[in-house]
N, C-alpha and C positions, 0 to 999 in steps of 0.2 A: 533343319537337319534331324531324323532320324535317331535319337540316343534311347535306348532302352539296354537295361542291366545284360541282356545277350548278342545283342548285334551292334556291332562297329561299325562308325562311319568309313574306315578304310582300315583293312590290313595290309602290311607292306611285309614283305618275307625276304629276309637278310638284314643284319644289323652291320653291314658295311657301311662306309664314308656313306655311299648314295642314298642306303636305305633310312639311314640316320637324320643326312638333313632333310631329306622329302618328309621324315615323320615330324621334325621338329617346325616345320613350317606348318604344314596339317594340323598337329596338335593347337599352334600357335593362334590358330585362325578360330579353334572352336570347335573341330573336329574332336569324334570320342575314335583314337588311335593306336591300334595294337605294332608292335612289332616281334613276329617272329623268327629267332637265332637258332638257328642246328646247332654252333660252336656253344662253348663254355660261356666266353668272351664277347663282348661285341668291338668291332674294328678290318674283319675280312684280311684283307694283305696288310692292314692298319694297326695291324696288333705289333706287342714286344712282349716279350719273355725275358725268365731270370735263372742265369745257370751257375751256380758256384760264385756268387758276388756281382757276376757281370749281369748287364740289362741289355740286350739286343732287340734289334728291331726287325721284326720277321720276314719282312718282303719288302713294303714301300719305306724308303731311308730318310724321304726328304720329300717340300715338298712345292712348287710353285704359283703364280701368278696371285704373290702375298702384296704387290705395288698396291698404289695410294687406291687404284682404280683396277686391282685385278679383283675376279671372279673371287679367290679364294678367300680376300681381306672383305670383301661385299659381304658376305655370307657369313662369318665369323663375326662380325661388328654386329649385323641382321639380328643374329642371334644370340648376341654377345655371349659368347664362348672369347674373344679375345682378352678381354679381362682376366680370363680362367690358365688362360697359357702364358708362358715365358718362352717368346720365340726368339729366337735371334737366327741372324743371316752369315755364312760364312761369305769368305771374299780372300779366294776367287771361290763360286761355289762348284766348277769345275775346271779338270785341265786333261787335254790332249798329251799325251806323248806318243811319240814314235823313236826310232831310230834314228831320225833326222831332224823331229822339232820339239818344242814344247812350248803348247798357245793353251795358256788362260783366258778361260771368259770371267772377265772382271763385273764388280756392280755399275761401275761406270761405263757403259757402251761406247764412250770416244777410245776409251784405255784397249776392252776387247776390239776394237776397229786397228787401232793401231798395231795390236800385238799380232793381229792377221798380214796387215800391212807390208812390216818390216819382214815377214817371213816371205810373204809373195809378194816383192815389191810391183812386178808387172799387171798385179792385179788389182793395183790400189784404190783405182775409183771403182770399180767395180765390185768390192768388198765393201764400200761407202754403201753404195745405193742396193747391194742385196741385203745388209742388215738395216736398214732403216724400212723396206720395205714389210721385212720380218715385224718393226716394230708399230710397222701403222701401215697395213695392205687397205687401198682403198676398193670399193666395193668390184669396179672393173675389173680389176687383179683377179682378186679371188673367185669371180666367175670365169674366168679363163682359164684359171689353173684345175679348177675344180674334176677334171678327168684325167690330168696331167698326174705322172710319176714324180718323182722328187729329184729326178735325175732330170726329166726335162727342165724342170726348174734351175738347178745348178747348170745346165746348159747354159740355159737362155740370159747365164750371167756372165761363167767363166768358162777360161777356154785349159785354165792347168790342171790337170787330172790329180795331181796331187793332192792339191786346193778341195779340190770335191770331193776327194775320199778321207780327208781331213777333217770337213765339216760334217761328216755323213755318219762317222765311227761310229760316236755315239748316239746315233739315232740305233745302228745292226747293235749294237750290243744292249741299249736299251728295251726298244721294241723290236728286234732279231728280224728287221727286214731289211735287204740292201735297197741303195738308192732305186735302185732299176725297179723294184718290185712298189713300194712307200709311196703312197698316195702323197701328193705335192701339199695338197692343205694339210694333212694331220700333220706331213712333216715341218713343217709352219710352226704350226702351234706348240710341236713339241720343244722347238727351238724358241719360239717366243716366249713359253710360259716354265718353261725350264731352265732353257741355259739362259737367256738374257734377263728371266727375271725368277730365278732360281735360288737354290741353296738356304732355305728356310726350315729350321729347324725347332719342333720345339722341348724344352730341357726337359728329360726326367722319359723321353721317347716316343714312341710316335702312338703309342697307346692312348697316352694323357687325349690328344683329339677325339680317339674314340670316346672315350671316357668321359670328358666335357659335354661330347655332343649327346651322349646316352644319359647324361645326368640331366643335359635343357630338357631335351625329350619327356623325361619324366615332369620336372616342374612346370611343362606345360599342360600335362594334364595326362600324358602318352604313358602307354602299358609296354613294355618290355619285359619278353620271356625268352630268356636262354636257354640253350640246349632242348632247343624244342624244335623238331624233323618235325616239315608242311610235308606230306607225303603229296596231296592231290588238293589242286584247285579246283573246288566247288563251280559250276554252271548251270542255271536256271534260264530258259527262257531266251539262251544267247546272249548272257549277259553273266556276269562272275556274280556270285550268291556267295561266296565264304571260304572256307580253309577246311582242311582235313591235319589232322598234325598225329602224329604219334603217341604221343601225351593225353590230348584234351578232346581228340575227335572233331567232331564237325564244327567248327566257329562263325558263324553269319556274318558277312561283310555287305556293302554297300559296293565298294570300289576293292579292289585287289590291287596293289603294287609290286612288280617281282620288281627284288633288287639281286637275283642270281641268274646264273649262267642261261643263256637264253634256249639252250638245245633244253638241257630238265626242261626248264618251262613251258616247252612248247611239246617235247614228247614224250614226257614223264608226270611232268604236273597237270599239266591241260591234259595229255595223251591225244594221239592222232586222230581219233576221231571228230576232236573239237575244232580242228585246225580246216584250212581249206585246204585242199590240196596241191594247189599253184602254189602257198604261202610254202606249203611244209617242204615241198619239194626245193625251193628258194634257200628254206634253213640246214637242208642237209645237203645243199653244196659249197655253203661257205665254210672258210677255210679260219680257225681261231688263232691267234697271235700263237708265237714259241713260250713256251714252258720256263721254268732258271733252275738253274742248279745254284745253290748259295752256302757259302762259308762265313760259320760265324768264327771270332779268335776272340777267346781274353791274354790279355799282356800282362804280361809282368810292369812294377814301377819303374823299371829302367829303359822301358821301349823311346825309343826317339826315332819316330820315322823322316826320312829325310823330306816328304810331301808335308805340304800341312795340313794339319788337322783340318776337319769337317768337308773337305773338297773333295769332291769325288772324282777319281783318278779313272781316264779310260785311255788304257792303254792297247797299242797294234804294232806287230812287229810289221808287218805290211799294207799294202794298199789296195789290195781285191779283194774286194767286200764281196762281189759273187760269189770268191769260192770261200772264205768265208761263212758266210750263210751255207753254201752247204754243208761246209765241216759242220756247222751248228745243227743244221737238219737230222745228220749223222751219227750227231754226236761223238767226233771227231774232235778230240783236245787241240791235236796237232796241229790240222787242219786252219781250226779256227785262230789259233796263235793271236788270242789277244784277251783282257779280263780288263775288269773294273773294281774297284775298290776304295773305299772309304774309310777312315781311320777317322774313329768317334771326337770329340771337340776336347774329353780330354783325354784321351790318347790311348783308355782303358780296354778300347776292343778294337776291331775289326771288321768290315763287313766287306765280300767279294762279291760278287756276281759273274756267270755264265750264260749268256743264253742255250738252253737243253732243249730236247727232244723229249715227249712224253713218257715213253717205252710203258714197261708195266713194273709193277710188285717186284715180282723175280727179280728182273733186269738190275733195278735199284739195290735190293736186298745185296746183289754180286757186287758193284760198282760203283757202290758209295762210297766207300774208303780210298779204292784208287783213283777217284774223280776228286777226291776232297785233298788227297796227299800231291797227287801233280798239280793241283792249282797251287795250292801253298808252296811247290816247287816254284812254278813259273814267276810268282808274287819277286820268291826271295831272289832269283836269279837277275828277274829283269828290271823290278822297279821297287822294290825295301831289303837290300843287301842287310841276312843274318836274322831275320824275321822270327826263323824256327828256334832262335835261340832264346826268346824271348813269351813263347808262345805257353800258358800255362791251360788252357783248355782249349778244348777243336771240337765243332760241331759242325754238319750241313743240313742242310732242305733239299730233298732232290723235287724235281717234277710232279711225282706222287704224293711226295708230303704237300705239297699247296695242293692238287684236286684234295687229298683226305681232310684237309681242313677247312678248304672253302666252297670244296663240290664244282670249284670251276672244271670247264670242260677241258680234259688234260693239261692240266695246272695250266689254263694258259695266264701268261700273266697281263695281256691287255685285252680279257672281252675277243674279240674278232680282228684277223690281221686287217692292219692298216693299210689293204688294197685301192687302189680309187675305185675298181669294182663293188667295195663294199661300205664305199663312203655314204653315210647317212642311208643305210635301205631301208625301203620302206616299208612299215608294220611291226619293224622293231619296236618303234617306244610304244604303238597303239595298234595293236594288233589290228586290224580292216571287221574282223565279223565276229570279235565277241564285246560287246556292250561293256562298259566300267572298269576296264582291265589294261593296264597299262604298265611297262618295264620303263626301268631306270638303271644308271650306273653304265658302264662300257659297254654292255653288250649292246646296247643298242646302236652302237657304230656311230655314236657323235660325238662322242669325247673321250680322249685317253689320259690316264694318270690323273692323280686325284681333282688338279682342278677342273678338267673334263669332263670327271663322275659329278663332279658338286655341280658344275651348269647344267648336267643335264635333268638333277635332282631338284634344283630350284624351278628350272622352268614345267617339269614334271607339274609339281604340286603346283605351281601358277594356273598351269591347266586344270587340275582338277578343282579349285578354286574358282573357276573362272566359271566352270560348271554351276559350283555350289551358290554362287552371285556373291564370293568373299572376295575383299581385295585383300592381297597380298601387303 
């Protein structure tokens, strides 16, 4: 391999979860590995902040598939970054409420079987055999479902509409799409690798991840520069030659990794010209996940909320997720009549979530305050009676504060909606006609939410590895 004091064997651009473990495997292997950050920080939706005593977690609150055998536990041991965190798991790590019910999914899946059960007794064996299937789909499955909606799915199980708009809740308020729209495998996974084996946390916020992984990064060998804008990826010959950055000018690479928004990359960093034209025309019709609007709270020492601590609460006054989602399209408070929220492990803050609409500047600058007071309205009304009385600081995120800090394409918050149209398309992770240049992290529409980002990040670097004749 290639090591001279000016040209890297690969630069990857973003110090997100994805850009992080692709560099720490690179590094790991013997590669000479840059990482370029826009942000201050490195961690993308991975970051936490500190306001007035409190530590909030800025976008991702939590985080899944930490089992004996998930992706995320694989990768952290890999790396050992687990030694370096103090994770613990809540339980339940989340619960549904409505009007009508209140179903935990517990760490024990007989417990969440059950607690489904007793709510829908007419649905019992058929709530057996949907979540077992969730937790070990065998390969025929998953090619069948593979074009299928998430509603066909919960068809092809049950017949209570209730039931399906119960399971479904927190997929729209997390990833802001209704059953109807939710590609049936992402919905899958998000169910597999969240709620049933979900609610891992680690103390001190969800920075420390970034921070461990950005600290292996280094003692592998790996160069991390923050606050340093890639304006334009370098092309020689059809193939990625290097970086352009703000700071430091032209940087020589070997291999290029984007770890950000995949529209920059293809029509800002590369620019149109580089692209084919079938491809570009493919990227500017796909459609990017919803945006959030998010409340942070610091409490006072006497808050005692009636949910417990670390479980993330998604709450719905009703049962039509269509209209729903387009109250959220909207952005339509009313409409959408329903929020999530998590109350920290020890009780000190608050985190809500909305799913939002992008709007712009203006829009936000008018409607933060009234989008930030009716949430904390509907909180105290419907589900932590007296809330405001205890509330010693209020902050939000709207839509434009995630693109201003991670450049994602109108804040979205997963990379590309979860359509089955846009399941796994193809060119995303390796673009067809330019040589050494390869994307990672969500946008490439193979994996949502962190542990998503990190499969797609390991198998990333396995390929370029694979190139280099290094085993992993």
């Amino acid at each position: 391999m290639l090591k001279t004091k000016d040209t890297y064997d690969a630069v990857i651009i973003g110090a997100g979860i994805g850009g992080l473990v692709c560099g720490c495997y690179l590094a790991r292997a013997g590669m000479k590995v840059l990482v370029a950050e826009q942000h201050y920080k490195p961690g993308g939706y991975c970051t936490s902040f500190k306001r007035k005593g409190f530590t909030f977690d800025a976008a991702a609150d939590s985080f899944g598939a930490y089992r004996k055998e998930g992706i995320t536990r694989k990768v952290f041991e890999d790396l050992g970054i687990d030694t370096k965190l103090h994770i613990i798991r809540f339980d339940p790590p989340s619960i549904i409420l409505t009007p009508d019910y209140r179903i935990p999914f517990w760490n024990d899946i007989e417990h969440t079987i059950r607690e489904f059960q007793a709510a829908f007794p007419e649905e019992t064996s058929n709530i057996t055999k949907f979540f077992y299937f969730l937790l070990a789909p065998d390969s025929v499955s998953i090619s069948k479902i593979r074009t299928w909606t998430f509603k066909n799915l919960l068809d092809s199980y049950f017949t209570n509409d209730r039931l399906k708009a119960v399971l479904t809740f927190p997929l729209l308020a997390m990833a802001g799409l209704p059953p109807s729209l939710m590609s049936a495998f992402m919905g899958a996974k998000f169910f597999s690798e969240f709620f049933l084996d979900g609610g891992y946390y680690p103390v001190g916020g969800m920075q420390v991840v970034a921070d461990a992984l950005a600290e292996r990064f280094k003692e592998f060998g790996g160069e991390l520069r923050l606050s340093s804008h890639v304006e334009k990826i370098g092309i020689r010959d059809n193939a990625a030659a290097g970086i352009y950055t703000e700071n430091d000018g032209f940087i020589p690479s070997r291999y290029i990794v984007s770890n950000c928004d995949a529209k920059q990359t293809f029509l800002k960093l590369l620019g149109r010209e580089q692209v084919e034209r079938a491809f570009l025309g493919e990227i500017k019709n796909m459609t990017p996940s919803i945006s959030s609007f998010i409340v942070y709270l610091g409490m006072d020492k006497e808050f005692k909320p009636p949910q417990p601590p670390g479980s993330a609460i998604f709450f719905s006054r009703h049962y039509d997720l269509d209209k729903a989602y387009r109250s959220a399209q909207e952005n339509d408070l009313e409409g959408y009549d329903g929020h999530t929220f998590r109350v920290s492990h020890d009780k000190s803050t608050v985190y809500a979530i909305i799913p939002a609409a992008f709007k712009n500047k203006m829009f936000w600058n008018n409607n933060k305050s009234r989008f930030m007071e009716s949430l904390i309205e509907k909180i105290e009304h419907f589900t932590i009676p007296s809330i405001s009385e205890h509330i010693v600081y209020r902050e939000a995120a709207t839509p434009y504060t995630l693109y201003r800090y991670t450049l994602n394409y109108k804040g979205a918050s997963y990379g590309w909606a979860s359509t089955p149209s846009q399941l796994a398309a193809p060119g995303l992770r390796k673009p067809p006609s330019i040589q050494r240049l390869y994307l990672t992290g969500h946008w490439t529409a193979l994996g949502v939410g962190i542990s998503g980002v990190i499969y797609v990040s390991h198998d990333i670097s396995k390929l370029i590895l694979k190139k280099e004749k290094v085993l992993l």
